[in-house]
Rosetta silent file (secondary structure, phi, psi, omega in degrees, C-alpha in Angstrom):
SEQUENCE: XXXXXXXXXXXXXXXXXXXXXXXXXXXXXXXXXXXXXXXXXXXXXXXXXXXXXXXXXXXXXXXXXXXXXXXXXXXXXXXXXXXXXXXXXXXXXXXXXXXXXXXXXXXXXXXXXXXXXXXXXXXXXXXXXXXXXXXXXXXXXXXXXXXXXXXXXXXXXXXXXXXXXXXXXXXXXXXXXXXXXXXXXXXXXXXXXXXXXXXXXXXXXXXXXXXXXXXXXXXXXXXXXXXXXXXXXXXXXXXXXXXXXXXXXXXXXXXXXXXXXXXXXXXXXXXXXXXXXXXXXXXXXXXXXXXXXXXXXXX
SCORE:     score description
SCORE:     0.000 S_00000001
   1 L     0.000  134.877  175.023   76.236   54.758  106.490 S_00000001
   2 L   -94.674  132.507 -174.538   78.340   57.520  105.311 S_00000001
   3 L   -72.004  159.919 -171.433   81.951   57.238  105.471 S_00000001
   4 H   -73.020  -23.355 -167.888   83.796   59.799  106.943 S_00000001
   5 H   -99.995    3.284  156.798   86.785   60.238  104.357 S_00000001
   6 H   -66.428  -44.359  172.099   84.088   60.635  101.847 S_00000001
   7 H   -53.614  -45.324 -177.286   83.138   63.610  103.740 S_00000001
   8 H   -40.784  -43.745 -163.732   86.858   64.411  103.359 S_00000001
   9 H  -101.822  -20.800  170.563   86.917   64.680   99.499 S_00000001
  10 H   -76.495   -8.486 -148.577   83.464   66.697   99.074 S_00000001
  11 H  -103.851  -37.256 -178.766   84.693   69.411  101.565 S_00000001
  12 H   -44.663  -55.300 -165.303   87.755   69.327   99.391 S_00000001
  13 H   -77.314  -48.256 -173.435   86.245   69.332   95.914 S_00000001
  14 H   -63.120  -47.328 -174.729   83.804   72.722   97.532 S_00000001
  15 H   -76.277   -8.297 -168.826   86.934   74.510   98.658 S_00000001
  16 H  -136.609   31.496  149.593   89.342   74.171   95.667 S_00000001
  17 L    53.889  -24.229  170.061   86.577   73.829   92.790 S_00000001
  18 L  -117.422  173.843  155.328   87.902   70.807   90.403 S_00000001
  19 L   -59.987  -56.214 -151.195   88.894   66.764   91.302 S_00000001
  20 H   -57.041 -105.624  160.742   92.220   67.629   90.268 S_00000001
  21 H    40.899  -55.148 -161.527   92.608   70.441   92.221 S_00000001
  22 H   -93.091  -32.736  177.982   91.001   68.401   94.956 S_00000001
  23 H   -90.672    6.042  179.538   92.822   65.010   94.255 S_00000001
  24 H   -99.967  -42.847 -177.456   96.655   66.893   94.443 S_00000001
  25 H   -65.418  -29.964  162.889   95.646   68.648   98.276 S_00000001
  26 L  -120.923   47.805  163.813   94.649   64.998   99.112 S_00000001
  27 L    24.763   53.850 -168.838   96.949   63.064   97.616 S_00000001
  28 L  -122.098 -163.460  159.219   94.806   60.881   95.707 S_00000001
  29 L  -127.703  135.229 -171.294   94.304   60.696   91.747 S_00000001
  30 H   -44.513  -15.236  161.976   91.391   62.106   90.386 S_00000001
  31 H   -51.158  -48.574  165.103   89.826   58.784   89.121 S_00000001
  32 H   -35.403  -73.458  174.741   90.227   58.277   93.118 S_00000001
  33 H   -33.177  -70.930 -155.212   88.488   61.424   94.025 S_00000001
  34 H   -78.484  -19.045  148.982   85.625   61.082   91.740 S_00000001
  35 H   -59.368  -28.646  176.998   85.050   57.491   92.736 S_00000001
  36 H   -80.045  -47.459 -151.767   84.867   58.562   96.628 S_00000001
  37 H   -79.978  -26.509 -149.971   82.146   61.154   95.556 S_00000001
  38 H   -88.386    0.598 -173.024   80.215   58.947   92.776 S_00000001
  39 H  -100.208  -22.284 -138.372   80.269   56.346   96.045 S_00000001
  40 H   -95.944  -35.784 -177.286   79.321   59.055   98.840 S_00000001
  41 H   -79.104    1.756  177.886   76.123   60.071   96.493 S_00000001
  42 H   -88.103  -35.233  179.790   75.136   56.224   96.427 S_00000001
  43 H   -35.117  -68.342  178.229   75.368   56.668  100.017 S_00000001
  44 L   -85.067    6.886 -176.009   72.760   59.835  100.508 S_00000001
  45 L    27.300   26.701  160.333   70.902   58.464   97.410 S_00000001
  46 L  -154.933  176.777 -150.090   70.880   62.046   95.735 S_00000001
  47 L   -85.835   98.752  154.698   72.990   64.033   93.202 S_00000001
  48 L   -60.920  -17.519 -170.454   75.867   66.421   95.186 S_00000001
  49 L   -97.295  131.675  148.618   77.175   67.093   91.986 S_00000001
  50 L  -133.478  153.366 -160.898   76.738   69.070   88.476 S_00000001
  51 E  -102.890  125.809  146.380   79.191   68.382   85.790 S_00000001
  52 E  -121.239   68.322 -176.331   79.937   71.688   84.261 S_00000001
  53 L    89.970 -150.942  179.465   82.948   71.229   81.877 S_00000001
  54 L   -68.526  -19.625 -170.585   85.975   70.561   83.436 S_00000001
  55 E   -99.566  173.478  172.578   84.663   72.268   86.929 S_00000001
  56 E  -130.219  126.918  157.627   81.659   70.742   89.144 S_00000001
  57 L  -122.509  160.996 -152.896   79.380   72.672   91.237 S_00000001
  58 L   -72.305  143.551  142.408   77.827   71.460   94.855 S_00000001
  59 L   -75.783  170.577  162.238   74.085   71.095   94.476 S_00000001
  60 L   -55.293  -31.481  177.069   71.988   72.255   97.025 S_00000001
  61 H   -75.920  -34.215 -166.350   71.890   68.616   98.461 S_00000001
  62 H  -104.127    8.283  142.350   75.500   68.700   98.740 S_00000001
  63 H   -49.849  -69.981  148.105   75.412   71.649  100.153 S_00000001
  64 H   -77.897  -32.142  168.760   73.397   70.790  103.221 S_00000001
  65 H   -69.244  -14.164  152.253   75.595   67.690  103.515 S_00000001
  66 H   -53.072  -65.138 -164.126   78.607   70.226  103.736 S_00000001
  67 H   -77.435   -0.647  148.650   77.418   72.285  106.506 S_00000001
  68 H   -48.185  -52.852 -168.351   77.023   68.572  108.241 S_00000001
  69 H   -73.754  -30.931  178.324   80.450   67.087  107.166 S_00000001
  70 H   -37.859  -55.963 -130.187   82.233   70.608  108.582 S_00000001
  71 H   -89.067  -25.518  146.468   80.687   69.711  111.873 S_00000001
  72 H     9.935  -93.995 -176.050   81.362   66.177  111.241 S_00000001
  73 H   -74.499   -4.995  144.640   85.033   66.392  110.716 S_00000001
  74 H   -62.662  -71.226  165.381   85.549   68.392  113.695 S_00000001
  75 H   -27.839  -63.179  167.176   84.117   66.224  115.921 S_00000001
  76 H   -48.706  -26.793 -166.235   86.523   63.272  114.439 S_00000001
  77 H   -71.201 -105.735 -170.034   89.417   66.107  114.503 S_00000001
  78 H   -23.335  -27.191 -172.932   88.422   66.100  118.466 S_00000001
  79 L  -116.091   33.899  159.644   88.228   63.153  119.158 S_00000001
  80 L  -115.033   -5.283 -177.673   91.780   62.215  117.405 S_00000001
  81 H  -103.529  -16.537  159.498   93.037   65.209  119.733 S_00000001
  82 H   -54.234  -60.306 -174.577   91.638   63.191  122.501 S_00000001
  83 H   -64.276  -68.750  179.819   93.344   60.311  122.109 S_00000001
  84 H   -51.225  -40.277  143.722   96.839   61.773  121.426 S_00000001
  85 H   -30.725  -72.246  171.347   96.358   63.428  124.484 S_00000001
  86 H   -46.537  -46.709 -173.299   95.730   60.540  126.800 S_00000001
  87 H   -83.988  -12.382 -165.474   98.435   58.931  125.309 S_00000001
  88 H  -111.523  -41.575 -157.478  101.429   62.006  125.012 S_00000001
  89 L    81.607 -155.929 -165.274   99.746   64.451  127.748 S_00000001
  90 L   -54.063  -29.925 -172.872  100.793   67.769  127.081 S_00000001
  91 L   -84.703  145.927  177.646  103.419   66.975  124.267 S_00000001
  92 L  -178.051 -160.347 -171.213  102.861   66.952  120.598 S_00000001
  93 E  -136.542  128.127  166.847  103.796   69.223  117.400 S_00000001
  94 E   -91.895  158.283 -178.205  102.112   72.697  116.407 S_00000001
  95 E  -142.309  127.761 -148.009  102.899   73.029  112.888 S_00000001
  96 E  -134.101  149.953  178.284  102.351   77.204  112.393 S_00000001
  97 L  -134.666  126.476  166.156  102.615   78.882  108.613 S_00000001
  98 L  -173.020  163.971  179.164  103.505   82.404  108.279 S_00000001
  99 L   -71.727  155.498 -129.560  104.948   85.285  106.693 S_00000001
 100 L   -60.985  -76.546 -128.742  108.500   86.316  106.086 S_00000001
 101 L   -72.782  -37.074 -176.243  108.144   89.485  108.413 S_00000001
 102 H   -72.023  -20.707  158.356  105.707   87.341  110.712 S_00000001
 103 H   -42.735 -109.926  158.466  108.403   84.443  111.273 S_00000001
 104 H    24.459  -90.950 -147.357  110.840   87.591  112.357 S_00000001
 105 H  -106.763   -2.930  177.865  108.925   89.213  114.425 S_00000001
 106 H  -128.305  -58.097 -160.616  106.300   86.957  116.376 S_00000001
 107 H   -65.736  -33.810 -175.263  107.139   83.240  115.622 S_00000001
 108 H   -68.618  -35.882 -174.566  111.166   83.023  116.152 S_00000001
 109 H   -56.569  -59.045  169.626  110.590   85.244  119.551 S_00000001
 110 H   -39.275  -27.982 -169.280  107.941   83.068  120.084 S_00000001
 111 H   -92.449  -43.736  163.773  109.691   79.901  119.601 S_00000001
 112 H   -65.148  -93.267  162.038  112.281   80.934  122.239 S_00000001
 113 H     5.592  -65.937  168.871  109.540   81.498  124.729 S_00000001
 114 H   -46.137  -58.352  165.765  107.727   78.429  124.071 S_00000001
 115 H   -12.652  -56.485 -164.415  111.224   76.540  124.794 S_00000001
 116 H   -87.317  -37.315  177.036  111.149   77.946  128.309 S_00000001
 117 H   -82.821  -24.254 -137.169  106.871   77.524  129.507 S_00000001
 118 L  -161.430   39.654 -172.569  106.029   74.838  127.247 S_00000001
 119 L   -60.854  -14.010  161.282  109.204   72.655  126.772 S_00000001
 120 L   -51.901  -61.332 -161.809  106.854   69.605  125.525 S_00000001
 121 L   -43.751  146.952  178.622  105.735   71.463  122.871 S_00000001
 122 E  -109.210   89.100 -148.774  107.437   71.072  119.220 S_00000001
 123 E   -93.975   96.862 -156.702  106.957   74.391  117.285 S_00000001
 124 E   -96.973   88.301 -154.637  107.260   73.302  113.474 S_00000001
 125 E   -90.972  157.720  149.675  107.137   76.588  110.961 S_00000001
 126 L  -115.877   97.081 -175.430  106.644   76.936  107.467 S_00000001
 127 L   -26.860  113.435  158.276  107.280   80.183  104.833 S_00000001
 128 L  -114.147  145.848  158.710  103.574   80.940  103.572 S_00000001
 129 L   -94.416  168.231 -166.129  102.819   84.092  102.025 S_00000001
 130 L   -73.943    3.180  157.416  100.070   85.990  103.891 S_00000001
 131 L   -99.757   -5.286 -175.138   96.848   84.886  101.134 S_00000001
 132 L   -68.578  -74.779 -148.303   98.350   81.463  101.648 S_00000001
 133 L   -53.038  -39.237  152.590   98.464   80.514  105.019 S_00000001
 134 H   -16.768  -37.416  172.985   94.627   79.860  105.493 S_00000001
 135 H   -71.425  -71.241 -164.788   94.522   77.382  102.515 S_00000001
 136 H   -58.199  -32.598 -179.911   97.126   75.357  104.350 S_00000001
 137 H   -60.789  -57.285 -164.955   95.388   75.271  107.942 S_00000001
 138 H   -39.523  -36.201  160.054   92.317   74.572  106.164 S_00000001
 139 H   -28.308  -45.562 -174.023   93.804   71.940  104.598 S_00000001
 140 L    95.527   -0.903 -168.676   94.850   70.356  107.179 S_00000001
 141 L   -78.646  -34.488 -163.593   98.521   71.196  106.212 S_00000001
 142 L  -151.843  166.466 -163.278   99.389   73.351  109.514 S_00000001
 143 L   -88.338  -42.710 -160.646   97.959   73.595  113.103 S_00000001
 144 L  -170.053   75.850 -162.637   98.007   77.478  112.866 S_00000001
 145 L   -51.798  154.123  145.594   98.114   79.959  110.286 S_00000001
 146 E  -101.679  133.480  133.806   99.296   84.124  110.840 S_00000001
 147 L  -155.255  177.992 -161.814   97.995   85.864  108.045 S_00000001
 148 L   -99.971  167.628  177.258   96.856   89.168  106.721 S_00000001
 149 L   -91.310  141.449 -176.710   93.260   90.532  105.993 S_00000001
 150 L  -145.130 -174.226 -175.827   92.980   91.068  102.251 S_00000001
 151 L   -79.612  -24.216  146.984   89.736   90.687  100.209 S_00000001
 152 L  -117.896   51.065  159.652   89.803   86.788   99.816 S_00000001
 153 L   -86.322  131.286  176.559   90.017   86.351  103.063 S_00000001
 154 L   -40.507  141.226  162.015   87.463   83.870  104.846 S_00000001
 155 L   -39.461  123.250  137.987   84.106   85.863  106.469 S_00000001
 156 L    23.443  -75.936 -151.139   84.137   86.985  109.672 S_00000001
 157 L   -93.725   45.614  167.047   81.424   84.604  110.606 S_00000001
 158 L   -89.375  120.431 -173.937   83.531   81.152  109.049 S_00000001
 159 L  -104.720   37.952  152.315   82.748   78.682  111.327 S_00000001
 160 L   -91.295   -0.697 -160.297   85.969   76.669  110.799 S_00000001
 161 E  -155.739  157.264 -176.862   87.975   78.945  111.918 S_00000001
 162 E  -134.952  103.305 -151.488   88.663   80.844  115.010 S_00000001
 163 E   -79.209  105.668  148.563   90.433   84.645  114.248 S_00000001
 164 E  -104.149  109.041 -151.316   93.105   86.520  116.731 S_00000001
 165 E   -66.322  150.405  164.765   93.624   89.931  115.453 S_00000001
 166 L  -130.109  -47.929  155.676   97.662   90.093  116.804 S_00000001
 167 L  -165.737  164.694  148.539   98.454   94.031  115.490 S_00000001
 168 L  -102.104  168.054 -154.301   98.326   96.404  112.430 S_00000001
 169 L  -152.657  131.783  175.363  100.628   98.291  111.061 S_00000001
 170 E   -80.489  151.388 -164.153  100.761  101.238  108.708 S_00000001
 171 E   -97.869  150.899 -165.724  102.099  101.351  105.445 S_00000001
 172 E  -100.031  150.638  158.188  105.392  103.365  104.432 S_00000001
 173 E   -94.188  145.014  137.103  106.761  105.387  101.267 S_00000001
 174 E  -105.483  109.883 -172.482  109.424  103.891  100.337 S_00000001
 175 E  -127.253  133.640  164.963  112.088  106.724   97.951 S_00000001
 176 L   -35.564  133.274 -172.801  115.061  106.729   96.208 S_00000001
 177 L   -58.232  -38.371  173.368  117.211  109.482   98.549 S_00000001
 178 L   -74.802   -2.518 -171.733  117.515  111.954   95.880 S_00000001
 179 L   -52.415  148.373 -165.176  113.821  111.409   94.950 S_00000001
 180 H   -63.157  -45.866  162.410  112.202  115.138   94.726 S_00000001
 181 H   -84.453   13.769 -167.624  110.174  114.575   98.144 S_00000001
 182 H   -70.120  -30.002  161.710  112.722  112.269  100.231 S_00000001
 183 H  -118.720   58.930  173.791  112.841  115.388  102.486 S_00000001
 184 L   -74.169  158.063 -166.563  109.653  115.549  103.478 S_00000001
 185 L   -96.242  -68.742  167.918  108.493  114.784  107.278 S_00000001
 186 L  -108.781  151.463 -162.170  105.054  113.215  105.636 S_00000001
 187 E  -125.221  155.167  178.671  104.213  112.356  102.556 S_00000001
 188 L  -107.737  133.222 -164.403  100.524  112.716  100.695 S_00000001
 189 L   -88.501   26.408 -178.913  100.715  109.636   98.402 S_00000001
 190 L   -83.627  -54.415 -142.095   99.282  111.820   95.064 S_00000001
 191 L   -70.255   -5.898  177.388  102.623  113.113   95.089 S_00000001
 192 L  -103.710   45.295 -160.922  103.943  109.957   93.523 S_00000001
 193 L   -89.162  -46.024 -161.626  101.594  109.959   91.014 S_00000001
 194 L  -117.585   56.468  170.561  103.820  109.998   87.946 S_00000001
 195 L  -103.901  165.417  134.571  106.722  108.071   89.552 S_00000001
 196 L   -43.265  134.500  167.743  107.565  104.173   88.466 S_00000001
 197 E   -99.514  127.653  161.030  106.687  101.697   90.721 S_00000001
 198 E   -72.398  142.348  179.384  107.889   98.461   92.641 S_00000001
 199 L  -153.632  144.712  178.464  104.922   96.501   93.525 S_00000001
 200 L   -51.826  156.025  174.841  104.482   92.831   95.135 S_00000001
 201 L   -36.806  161.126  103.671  103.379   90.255   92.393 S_00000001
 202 L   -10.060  124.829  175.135   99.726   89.671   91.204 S_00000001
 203 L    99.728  -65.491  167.411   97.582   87.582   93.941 S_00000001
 204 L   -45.995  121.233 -168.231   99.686   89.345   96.798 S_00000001
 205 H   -72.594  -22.665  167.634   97.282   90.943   98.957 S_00000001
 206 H   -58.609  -10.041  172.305   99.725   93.986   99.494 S_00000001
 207 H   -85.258  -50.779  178.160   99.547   94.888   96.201 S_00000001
 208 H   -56.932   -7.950 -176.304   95.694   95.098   96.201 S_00000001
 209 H  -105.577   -5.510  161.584   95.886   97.354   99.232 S_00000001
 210 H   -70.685  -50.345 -160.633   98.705   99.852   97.261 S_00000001
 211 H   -53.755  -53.544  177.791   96.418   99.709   94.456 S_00000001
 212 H   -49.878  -78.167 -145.066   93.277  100.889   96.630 S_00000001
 213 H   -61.797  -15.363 -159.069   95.460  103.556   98.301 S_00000001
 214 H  -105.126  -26.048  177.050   96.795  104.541   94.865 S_00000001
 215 H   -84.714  -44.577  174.573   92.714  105.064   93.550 S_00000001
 216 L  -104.431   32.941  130.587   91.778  106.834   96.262 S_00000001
 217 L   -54.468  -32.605  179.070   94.683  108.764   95.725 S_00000001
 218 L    93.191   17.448 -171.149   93.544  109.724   92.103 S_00000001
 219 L  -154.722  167.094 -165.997   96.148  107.835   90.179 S_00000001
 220 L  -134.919  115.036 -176.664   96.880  104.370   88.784 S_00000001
 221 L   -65.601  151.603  170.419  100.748  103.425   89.755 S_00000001
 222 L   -68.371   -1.405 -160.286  103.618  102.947   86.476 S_00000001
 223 L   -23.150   93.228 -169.733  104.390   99.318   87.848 S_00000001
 224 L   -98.773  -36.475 -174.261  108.099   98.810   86.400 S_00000001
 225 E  -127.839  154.462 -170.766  109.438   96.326   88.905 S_00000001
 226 L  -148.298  118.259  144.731  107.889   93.373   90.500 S_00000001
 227 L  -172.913  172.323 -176.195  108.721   91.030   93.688 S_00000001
 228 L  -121.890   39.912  153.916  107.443   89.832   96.858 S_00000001
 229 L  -117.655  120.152  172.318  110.898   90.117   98.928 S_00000001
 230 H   -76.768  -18.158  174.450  110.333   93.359  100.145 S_00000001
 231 H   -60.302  -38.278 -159.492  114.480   93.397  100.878 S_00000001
 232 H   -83.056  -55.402 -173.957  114.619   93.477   97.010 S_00000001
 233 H   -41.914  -43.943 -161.166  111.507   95.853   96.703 S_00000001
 234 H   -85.126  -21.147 -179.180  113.821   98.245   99.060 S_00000001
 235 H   -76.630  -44.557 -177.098  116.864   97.480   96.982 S_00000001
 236 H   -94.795    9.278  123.901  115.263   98.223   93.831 S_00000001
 237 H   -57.424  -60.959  179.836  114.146  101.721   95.250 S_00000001
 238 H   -22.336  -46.840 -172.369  117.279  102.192   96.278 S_00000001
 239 L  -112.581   32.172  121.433  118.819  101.938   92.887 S_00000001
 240 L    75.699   10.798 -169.631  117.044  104.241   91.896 S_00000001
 241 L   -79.619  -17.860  168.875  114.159  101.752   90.437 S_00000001
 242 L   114.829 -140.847 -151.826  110.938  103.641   91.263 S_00000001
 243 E  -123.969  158.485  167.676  108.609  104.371   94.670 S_00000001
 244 L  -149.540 -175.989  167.715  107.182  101.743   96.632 S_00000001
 245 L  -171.237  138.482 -162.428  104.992  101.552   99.884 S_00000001
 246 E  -150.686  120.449  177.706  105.793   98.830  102.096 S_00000001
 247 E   -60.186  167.782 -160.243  104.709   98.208  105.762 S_00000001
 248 H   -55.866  -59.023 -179.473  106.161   99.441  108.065 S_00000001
 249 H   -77.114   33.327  166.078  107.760   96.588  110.131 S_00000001
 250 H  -100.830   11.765 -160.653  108.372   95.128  106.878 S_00000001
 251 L   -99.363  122.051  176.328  111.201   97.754  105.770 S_00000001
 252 L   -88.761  154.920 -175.200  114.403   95.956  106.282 S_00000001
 253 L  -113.849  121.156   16.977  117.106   97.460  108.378 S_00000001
 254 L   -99.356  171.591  163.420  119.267   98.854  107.441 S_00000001
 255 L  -135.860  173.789 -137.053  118.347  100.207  103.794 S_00000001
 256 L  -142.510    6.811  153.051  119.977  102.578  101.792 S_00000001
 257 L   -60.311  137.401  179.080  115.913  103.805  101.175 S_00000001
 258 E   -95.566  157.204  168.638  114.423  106.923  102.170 S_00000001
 259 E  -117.532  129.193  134.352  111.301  105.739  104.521 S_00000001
 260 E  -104.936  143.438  168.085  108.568  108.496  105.460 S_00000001
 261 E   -47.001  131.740  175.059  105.291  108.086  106.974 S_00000001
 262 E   -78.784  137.339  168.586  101.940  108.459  104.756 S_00000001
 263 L   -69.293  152.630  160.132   99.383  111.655  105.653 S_00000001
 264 L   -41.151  128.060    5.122   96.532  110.497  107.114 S_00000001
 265 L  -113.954  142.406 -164.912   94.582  107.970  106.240 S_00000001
 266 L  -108.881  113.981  139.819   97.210  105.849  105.559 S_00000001
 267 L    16.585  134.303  169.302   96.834  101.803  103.962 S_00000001
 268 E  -119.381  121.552  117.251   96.963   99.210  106.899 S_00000001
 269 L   -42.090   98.685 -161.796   98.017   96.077  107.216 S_00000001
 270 L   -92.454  128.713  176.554   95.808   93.580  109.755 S_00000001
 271 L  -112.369 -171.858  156.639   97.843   90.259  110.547 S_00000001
 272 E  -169.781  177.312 -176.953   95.614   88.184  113.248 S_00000001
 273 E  -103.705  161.073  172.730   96.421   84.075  113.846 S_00000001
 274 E  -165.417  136.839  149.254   93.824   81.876  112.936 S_00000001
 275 E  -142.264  179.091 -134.743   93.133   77.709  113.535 S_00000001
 276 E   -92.395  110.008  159.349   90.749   75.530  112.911 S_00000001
 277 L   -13.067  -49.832  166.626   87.902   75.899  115.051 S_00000001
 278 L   -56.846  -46.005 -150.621   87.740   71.898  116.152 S_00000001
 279 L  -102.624  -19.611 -172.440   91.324   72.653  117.313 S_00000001
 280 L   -63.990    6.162 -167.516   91.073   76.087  119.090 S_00000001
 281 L  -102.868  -38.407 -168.996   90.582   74.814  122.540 S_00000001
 282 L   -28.983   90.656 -167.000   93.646   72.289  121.895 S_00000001
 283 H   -37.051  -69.463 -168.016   96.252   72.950  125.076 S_00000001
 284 H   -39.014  -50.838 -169.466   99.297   72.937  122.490 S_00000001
 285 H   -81.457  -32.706  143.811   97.582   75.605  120.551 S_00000001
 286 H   -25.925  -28.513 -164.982   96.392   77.659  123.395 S_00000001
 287 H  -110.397  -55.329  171.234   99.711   77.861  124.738 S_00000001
 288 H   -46.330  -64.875 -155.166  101.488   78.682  120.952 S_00000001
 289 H   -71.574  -12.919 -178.131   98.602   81.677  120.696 S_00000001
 290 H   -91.243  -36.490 -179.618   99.091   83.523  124.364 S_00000001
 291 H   -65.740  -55.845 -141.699  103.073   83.465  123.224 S_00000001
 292 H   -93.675  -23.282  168.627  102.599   84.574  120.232 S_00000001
 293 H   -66.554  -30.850 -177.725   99.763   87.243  121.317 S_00000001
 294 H   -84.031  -81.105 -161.575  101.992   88.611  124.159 S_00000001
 295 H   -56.701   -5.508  154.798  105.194   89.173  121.669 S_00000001
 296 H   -47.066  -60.430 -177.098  102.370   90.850  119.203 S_00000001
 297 H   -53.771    6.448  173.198  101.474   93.370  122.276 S_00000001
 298 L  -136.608   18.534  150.960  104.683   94.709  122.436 S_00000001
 299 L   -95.338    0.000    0.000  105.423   95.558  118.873 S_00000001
C-alpha cells in the first residue's frame, strides 16, 4: 500500500528539483527525504527516479504516479477540511500571501469587511512578493495566494489551482521633475531611451515586463539603481537617480516624482487570487475571495 506522506515528498522533490530543496519546504533532512522516496519506489516496485548529479529527474513511472498523488492529496486535503468543519462549523484560519501594494489595497480593506460578514473567520496575511506567492500556497504554506501573471507563472490549465483574475493595471513613467519630458501629457517610452534606470531586482516579474516594454520600444534600459520597494524606486527618481516605470496603483502618494501615463500600448500588470484547487469550494475561502473580489471591482 502506498503511503500517503510518501506521496508528499515526490510531489515535493518534482516541484522544487533537488532533496535538499525538497527536504527544507518539508522540514525533513535530506537523508529523510531520500529514504521516503527509496521506500515509496519499493512500494510501486519501479524506478521514479534518475540520479543526475546533484539534481534527480521524475521518470516517466513517477510521473504517472504524480498525476495520481495530485489527485490523491486533494482528496486527503478534503477530507481533513471535512472534519475541521464538523467539528469548528464555519470558523477556522485563511492564511492569504500577497504583495506590498496588494495587502494595501485589497487584503487590509478586505480584512475589515470580513470582520463584519464573516466574524468566525481568522484572516492571517503574509508579505510575498508577486513570483512568490504561488510557491507558498502550493506548498501548503498559505490558504490563498494574490499574485501577478509573469512568465513563470503556473499554465492556465494547472489543475491544482483555481485562478481569479481580480484587476489590471497599467504601468506609469516615473521622472525626475526637471527631467526633459516631465511636461508631457503622455509619454512614448523610446523617449527614455538613453536615460539611467531604476529597475526591481533580478527574478521580479516587473522587471521582466519593463524589459519587454523597453525591446519593443527599441532600446535596452542603463539599469543604475536597483530595489523592489517601489517607495524607494520613486525616491530614487526623485533624486534625481534615473527613469523608472512603475504601476500605476503602485506609485506611492504623495511623491516628489513626476508620474505620466504611457502611449498606447502600454505594459500591464494582471494580479488574480489563486488556491489550491482541493480547497476552492472551502466556505472560509469562498467567503475571503467574494471580499476580496468586490474591493478589486471598485479599484
Amino acid at each position: 500500500m502506498i503511503e500517503v506522506r510518501r506521496l508528499r515528498v515526490l510531489r515535493a522533490l518534482a516541484d522544487h528539483g533537488t532533496v535538499t530543496a525538497a527536504a527544507e519546504v518539508l522540514h525533513l533532512t535530506p537523508s529523510a527525504v531520500s529514504q521516503q522516496l527509496a521506500a515509496l519506489e519499493t512500494e510501486v516496485g519501479q524506478e521514479l527516479l534518475e540520479r543526475r548529479g546533484r539534481r534527480v529527474a521524475i521518470t516517466s513511472a513517477g510521473r504517472l504516479l504524480l498525476t495520481h498523488a495530485d489527485t490523491i492529496l486533494a482528496e486527503v486535503e478534503r477530507a481533513e477540511d471535512a472534519m475541521r468543519l464538523h467539528a469548528n462549523g464555519a470558523n477556522g484560519e485563511v492564511r492569504v500571501v500577497a504583495f506590498a501594494t496588494a495587502i494595501t489595497l485589497l487584503v487590509a480593506p478586505a480584512l475589515t469587511r470580513l470582520r463584519e460578514t464573516s466574524p468566525g473567520l481568522n484572516l492571517v496575511v503574509r508579505d510575498a512578493e508577486g513570483h512568490q506567492g504561488i510557491t507558498h500556497l502550493l506548498d501548503g504554506d498559505a490558504d490563498l495566494a494574490i499574485a501577478v501573471e509573469h512568465r513563470g507563472s503556473p499554465r492556465p490549465d494547472d489543475q491544482r489551482l483555481a485562478r481569479i483574475p481580480l484587476y489590471a493595471e497599467p504601468f506609469v513613467a516615473v521622472l525626475p521633475r526637471d527631467h526633459p519630458a516631465a511636461g508631457q501629457q503622455t509619454l512614448e517610452l523610446s523617449v527614455l531611451s538613453n536615460d539611467d534606470w531604476v529597475m526591481t531586482a533580478p527574478g521580479n516579474p516587473i522587471r521582466d515586463v519593463v524589459l519587454l516594454a523597453c525591446e519593443q520600444a527599441g532600446f535596452q534600459p542603463r539599469i543604475v539603481h536597483q530595489s523592489d520597494d517601489f517607495r524607494a524606486v520613486a525616491a530614487l527618481v526623485a533624486a534625481g537617480g534615473g527613469v523608472s516605470l512603475v504601476p500605476r496603483l503602485a506609485v506611492p502618494e504623495p511623491t516628489r516624482a513626476r508620474i505620466l501615463p504611457l502611449a498606447d500600448p502600454a505594459p500591464t500588470r494582471r494580479v488574480y487570487a489563486a488556491v489550491r484547487t482541493s480547497r476552492a469550494e472551502h466556505p472560509l475561502i469562498t467567503a475571503t475571495l467574494a471580499v476580496l473580489t468586490e474591493v478589486a471591482e471598485k479599484l
